[in-house]
mmCIF file of the N, C-alpha and C atoms, coordinates in Angstrom:
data_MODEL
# 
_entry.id   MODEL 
# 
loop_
_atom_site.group_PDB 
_atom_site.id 
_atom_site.type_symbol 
_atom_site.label_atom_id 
_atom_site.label_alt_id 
_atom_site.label_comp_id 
_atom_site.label_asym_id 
_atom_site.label_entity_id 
_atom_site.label_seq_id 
_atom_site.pdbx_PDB_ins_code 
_atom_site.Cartn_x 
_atom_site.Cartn_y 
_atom_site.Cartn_z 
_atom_site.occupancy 
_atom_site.B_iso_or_equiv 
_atom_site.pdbx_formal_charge 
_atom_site.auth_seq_id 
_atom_site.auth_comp_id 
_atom_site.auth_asym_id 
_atom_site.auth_atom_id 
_atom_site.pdbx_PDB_model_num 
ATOM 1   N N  . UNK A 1 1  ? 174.498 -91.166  235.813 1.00 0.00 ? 1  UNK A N  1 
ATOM 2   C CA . UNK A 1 1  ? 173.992 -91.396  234.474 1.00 0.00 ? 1  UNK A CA 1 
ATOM 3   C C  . UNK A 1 1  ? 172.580 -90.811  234.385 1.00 0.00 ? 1  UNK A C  1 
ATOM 4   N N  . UNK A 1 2  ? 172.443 -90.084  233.452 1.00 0.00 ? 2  UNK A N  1 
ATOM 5   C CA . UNK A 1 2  ? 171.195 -88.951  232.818 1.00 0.00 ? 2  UNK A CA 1 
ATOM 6   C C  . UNK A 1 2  ? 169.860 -90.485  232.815 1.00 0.00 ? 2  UNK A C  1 
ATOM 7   N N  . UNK A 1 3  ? 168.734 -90.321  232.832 1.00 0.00 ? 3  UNK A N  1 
ATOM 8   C CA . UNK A 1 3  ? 167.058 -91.180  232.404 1.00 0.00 ? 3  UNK A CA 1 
ATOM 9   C C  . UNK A 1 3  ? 167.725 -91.496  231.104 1.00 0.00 ? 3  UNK A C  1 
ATOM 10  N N  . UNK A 1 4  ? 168.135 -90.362  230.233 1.00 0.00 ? 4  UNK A N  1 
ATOM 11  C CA . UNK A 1 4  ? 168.310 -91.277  228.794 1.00 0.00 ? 4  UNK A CA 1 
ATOM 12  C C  . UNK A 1 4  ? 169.497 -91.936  228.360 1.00 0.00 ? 4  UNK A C  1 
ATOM 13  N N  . UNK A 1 5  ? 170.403 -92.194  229.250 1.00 0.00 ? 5  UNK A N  1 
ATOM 14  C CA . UNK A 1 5  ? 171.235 -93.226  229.192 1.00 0.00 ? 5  UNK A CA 1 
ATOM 15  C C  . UNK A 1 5  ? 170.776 -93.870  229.487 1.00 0.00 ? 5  UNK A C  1 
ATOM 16  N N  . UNK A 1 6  ? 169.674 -94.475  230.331 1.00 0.00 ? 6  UNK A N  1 
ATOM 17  C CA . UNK A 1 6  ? 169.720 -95.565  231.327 1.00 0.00 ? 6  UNK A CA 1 
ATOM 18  C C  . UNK A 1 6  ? 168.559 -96.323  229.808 1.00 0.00 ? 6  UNK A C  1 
ATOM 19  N N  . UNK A 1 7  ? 167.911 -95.249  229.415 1.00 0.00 ? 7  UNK A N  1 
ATOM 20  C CA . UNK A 1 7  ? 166.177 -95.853  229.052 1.00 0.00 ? 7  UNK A CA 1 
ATOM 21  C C  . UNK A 1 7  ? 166.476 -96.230  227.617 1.00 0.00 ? 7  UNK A C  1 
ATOM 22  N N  . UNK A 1 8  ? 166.247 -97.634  226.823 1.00 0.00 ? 8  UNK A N  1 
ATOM 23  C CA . UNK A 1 8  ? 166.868 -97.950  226.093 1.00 0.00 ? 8  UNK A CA 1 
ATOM 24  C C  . UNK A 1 8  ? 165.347 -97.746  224.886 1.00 0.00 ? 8  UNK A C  1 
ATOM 25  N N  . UNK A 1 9  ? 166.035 -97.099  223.722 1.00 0.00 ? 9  UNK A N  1 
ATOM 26  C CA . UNK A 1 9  ? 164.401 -96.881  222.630 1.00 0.00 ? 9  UNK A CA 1 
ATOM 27  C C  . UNK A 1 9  ? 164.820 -98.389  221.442 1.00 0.00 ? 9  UNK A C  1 
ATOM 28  N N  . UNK A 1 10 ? 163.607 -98.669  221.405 1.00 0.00 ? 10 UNK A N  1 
ATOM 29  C CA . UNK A 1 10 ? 163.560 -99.347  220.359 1.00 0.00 ? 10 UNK A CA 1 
ATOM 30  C C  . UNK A 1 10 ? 164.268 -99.018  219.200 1.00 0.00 ? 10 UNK A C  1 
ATOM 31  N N  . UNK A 1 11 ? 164.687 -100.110 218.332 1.00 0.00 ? 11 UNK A N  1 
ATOM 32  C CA . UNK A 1 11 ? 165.771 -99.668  217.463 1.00 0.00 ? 11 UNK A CA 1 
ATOM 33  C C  . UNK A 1 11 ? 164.906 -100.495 216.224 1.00 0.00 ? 11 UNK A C  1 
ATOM 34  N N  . UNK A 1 12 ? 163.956 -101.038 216.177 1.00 0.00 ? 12 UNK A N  1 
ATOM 35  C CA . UNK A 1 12 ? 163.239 -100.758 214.579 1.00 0.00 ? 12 UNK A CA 1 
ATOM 36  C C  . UNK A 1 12 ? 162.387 -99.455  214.408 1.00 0.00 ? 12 UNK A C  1 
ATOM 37  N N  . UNK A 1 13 ? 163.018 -99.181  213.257 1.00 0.00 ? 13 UNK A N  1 
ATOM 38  C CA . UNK A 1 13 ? 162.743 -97.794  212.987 1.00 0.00 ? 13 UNK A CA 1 
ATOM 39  C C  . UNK A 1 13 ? 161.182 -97.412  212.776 1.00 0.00 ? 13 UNK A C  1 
ATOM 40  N N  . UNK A 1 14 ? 160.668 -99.036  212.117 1.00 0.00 ? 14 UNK A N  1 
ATOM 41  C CA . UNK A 1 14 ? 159.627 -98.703  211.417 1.00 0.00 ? 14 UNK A CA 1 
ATOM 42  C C  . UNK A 1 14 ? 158.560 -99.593  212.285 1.00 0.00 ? 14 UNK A C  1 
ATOM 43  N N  . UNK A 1 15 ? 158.676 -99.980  213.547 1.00 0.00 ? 15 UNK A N  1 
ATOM 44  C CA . UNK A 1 15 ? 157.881 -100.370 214.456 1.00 0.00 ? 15 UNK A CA 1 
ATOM 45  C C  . UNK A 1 15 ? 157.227 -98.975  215.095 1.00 0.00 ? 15 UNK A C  1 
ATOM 46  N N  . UNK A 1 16 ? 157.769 -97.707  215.085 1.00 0.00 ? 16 UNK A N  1 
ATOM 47  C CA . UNK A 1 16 ? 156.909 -96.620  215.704 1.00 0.00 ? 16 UNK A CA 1 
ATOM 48  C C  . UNK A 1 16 ? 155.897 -96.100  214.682 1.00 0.00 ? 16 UNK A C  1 
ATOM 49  N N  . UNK A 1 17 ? 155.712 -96.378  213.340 1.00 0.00 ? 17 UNK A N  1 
ATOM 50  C CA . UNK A 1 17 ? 154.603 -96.882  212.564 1.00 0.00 ? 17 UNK A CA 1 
ATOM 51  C C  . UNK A 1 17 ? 153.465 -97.614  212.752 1.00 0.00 ? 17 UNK A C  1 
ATOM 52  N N  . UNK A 1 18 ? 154.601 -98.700  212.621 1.00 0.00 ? 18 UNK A N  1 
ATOM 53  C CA . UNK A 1 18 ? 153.568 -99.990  212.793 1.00 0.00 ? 18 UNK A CA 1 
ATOM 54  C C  . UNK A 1 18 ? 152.198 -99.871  214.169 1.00 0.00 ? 18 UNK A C  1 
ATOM 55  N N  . UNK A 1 19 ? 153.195 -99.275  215.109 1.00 0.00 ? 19 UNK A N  1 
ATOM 56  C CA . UNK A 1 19 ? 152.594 -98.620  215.970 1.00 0.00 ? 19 UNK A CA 1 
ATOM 57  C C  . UNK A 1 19 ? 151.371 -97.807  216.399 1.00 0.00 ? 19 UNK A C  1 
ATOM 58  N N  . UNK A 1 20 ? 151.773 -96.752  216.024 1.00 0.00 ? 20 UNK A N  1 
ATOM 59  C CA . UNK A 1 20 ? 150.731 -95.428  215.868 1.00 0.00 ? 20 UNK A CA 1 
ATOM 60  C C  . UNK A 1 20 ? 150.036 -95.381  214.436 1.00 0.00 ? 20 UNK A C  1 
ATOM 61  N N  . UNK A 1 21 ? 150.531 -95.306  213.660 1.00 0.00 ? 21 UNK A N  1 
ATOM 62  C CA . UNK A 1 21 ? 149.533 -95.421  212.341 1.00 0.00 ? 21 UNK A CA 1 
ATOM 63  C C  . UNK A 1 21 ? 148.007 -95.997  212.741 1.00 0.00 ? 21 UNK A C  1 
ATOM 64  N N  . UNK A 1 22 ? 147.889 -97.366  212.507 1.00 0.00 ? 22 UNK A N  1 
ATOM 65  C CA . UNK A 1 22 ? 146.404 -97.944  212.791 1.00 0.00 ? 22 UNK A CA 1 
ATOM 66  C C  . UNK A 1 22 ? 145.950 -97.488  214.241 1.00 0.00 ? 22 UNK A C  1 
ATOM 67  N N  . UNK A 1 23 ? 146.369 -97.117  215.106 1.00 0.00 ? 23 UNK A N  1 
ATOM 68  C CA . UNK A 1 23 ? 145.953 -96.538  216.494 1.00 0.00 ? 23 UNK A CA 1 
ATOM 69  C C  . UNK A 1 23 ? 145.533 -94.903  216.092 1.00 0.00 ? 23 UNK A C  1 
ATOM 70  N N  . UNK A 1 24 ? 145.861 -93.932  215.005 1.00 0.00 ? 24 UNK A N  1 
ATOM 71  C CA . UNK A 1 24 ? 145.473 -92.811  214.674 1.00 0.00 ? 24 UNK A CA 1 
ATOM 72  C C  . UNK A 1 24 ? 144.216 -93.056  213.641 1.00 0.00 ? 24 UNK A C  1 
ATOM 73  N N  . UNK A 1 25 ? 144.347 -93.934  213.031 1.00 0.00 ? 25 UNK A N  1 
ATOM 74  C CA . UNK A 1 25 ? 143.475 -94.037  211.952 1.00 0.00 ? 25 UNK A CA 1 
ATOM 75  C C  . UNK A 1 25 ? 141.967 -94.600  212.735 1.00 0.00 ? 25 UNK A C  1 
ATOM 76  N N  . UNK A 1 26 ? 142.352 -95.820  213.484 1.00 0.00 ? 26 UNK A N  1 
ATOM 77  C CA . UNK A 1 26 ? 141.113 -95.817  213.735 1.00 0.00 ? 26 UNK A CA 1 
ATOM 78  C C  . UNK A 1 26 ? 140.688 -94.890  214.989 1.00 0.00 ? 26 UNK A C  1 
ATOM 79  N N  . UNK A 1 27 ? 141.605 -93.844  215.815 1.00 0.00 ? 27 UNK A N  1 
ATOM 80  C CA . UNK A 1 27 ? 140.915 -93.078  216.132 1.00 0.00 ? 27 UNK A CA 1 
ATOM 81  C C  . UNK A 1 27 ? 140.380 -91.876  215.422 1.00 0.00 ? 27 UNK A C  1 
ATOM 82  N N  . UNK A 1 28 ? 140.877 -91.517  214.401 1.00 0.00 ? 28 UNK A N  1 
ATOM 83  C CA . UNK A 1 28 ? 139.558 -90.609  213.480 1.00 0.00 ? 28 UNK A CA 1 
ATOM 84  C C  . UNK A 1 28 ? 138.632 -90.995  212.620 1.00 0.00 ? 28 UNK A C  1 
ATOM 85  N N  . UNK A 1 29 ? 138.593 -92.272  212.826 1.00 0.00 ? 29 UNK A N  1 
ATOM 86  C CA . UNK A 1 29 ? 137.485 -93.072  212.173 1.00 0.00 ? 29 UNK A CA 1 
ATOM 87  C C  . UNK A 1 29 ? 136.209 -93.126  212.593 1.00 0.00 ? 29 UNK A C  1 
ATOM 88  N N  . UNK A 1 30 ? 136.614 -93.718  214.111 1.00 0.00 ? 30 UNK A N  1 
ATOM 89  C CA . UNK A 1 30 ? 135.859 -93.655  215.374 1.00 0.00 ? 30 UNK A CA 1 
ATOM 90  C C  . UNK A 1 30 ? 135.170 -92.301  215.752 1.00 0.00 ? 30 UNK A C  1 
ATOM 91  N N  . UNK A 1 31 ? 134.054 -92.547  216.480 1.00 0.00 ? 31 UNK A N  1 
ATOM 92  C CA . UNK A 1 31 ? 133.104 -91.711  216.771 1.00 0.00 ? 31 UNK A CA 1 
ATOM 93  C C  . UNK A 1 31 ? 133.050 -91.692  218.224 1.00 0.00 ? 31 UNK A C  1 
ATOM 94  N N  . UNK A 1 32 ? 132.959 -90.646  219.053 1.00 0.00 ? 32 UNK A N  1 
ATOM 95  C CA . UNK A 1 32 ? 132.913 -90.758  220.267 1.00 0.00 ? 32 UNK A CA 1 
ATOM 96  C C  . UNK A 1 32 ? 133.271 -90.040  220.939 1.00 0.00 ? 32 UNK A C  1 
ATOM 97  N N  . UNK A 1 33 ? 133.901 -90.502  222.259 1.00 0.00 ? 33 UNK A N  1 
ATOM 98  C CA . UNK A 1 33 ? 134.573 -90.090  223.100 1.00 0.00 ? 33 UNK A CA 1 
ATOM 99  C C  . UNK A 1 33 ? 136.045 -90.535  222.701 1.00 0.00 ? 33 UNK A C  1 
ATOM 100 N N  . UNK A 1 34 ? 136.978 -89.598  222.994 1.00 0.00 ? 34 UNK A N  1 
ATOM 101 C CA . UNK A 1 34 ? 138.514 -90.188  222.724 1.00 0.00 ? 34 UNK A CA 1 
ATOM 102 C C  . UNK A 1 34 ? 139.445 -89.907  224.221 1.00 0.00 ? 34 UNK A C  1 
ATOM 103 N N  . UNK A 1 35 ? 138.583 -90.058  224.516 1.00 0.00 ? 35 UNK A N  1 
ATOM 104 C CA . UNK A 1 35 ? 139.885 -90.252  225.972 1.00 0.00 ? 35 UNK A CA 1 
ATOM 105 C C  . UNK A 1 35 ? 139.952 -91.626  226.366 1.00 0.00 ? 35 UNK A C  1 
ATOM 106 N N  . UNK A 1 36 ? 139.504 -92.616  226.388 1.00 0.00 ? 36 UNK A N  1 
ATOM 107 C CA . UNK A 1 36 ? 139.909 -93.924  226.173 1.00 0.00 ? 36 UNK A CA 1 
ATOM 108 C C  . UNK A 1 36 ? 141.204 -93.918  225.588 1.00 0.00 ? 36 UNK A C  1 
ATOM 109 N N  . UNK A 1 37 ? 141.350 -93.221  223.969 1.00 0.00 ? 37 UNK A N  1 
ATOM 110 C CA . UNK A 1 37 ? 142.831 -93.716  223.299 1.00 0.00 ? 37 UNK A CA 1 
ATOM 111 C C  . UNK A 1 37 ? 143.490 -92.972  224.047 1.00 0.00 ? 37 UNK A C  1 
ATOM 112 N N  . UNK A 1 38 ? 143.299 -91.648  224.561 1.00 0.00 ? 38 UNK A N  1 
ATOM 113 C CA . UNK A 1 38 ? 144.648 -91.194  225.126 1.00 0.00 ? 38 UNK A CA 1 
ATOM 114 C C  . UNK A 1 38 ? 144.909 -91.824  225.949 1.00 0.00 ? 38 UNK A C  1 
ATOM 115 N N  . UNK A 1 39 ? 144.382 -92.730  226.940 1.00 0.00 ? 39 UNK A N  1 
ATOM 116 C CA . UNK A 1 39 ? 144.717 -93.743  228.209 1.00 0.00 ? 39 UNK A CA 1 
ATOM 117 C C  . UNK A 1 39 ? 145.466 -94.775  227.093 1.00 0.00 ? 39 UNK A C  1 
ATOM 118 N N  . UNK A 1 40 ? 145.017 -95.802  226.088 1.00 0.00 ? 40 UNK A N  1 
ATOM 119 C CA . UNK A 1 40 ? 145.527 -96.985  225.669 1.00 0.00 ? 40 UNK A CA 1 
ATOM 120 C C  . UNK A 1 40 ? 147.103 -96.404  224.766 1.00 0.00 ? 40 UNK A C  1 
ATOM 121 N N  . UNK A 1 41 ? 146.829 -95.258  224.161 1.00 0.00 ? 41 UNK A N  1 
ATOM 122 C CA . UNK A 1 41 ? 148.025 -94.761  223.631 1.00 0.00 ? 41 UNK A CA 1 
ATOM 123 C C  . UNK A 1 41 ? 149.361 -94.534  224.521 1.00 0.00 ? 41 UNK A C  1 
ATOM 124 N N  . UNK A 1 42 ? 149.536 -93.974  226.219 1.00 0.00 ? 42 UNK A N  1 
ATOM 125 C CA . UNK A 1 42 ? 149.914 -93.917  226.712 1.00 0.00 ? 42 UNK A CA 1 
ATOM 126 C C  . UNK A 1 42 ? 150.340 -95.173  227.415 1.00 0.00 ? 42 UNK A C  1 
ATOM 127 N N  . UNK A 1 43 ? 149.679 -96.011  227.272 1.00 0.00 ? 43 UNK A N  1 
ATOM 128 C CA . UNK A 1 43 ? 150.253 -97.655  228.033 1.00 0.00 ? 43 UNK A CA 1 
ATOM 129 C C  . UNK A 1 43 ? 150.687 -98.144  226.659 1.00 0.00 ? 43 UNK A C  1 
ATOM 130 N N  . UNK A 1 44 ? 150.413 -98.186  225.646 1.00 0.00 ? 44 UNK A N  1 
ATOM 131 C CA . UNK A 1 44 ? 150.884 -99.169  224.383 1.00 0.00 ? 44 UNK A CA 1 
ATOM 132 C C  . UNK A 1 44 ? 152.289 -98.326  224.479 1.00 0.00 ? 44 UNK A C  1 
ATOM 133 N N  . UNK A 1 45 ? 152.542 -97.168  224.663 1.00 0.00 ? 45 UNK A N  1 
ATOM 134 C CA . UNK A 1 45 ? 153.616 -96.409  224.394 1.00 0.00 ? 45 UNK A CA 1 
ATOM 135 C C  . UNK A 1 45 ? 154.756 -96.846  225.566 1.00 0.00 ? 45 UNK A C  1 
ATOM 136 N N  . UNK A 1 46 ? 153.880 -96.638  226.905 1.00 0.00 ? 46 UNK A N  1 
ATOM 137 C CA . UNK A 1 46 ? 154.918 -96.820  227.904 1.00 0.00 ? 46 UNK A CA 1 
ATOM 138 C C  . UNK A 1 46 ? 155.504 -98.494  227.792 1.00 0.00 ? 46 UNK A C  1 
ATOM 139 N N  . UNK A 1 47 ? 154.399 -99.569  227.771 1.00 0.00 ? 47 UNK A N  1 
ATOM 140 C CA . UNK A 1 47 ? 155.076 -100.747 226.865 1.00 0.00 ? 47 UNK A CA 1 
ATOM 141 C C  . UNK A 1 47 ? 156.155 -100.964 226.174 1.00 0.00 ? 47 UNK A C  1 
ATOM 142 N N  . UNK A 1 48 ? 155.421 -100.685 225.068 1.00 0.00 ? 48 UNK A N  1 
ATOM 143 C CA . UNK A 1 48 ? 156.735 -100.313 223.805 1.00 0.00 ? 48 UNK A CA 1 
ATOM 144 C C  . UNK A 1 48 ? 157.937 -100.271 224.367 1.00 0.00 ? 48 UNK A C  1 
ATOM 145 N N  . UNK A 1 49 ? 158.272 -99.072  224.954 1.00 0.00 ? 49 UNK A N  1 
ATOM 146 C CA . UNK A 1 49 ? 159.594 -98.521  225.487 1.00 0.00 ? 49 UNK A CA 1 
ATOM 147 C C  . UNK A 1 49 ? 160.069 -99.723  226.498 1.00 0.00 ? 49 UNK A C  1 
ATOM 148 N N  . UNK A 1 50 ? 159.155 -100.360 227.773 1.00 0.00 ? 50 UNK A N  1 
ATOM 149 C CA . UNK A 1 50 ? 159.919 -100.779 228.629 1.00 0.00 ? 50 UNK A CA 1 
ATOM 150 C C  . UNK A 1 50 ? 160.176 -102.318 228.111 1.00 0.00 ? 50 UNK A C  1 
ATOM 151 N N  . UNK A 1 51 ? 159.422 -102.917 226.893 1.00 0.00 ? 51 UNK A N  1 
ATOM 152 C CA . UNK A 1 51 ? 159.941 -103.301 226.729 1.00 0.00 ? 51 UNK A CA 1 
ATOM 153 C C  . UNK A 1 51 ? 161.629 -103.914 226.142 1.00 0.00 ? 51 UNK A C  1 
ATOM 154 N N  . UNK A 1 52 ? 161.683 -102.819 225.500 1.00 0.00 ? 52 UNK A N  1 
ATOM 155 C CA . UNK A 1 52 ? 163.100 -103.539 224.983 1.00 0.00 ? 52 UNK A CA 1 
ATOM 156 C C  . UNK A 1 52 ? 164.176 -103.070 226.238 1.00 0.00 ? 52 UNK A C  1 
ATOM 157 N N  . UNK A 1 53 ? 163.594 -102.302 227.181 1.00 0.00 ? 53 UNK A N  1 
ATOM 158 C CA . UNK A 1 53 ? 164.661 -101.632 228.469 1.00 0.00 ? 53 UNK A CA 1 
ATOM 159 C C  . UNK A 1 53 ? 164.634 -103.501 229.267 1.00 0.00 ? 53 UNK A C  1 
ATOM 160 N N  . UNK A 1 54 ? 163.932 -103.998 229.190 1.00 0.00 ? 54 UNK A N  1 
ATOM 161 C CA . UNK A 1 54 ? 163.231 -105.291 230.187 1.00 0.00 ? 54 UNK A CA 1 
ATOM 162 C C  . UNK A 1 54 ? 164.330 -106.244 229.327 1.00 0.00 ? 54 UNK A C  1 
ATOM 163 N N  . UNK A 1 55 ? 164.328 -106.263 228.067 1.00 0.00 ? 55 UNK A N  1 
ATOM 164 C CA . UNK A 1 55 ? 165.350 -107.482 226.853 1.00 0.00 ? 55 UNK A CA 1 
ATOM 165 C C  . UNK A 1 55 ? 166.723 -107.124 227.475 1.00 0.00 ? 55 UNK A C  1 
ATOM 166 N N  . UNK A 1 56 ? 167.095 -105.500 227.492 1.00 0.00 ? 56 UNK A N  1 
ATOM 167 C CA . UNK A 1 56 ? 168.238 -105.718 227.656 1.00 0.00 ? 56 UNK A CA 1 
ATOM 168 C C  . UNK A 1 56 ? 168.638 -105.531 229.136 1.00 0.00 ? 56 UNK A C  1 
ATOM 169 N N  . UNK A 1 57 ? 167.891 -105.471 230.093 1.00 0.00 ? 57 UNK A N  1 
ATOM 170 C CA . UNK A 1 57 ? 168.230 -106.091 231.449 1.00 0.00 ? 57 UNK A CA 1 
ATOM 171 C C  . UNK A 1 57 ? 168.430 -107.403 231.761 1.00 0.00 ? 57 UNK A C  1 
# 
């Protein structure tokens, strides 16, 4: 079995919104340095995903 059989995606559609939206906004809001969000974007993301892989284990 292929990674994307195994790896299960979230199935509200409108949680990858809910998501990234306010995480883009306030990073062009923000002033600074932005490699912080690319670190927190990459764990909120890898989250996201393992969670619902974790529900249906």
């Amino acid at each position: 079995m292929s990674w994307r059989g195994r790896l299960k995606l979230p199935k509200e559609h409108g949680a990858w919104a809910m998501l990234y939206v306010p995480l883009a906004i306030g990073t062009l809001a923000a002033e600074g340095e932005r490699r912080p969000v690319l670190w927190l974007s990459l764990a909120v993301t890898f989250l996201f995903i393992a969670r619902e892989s974790v529900l249906a284990w």
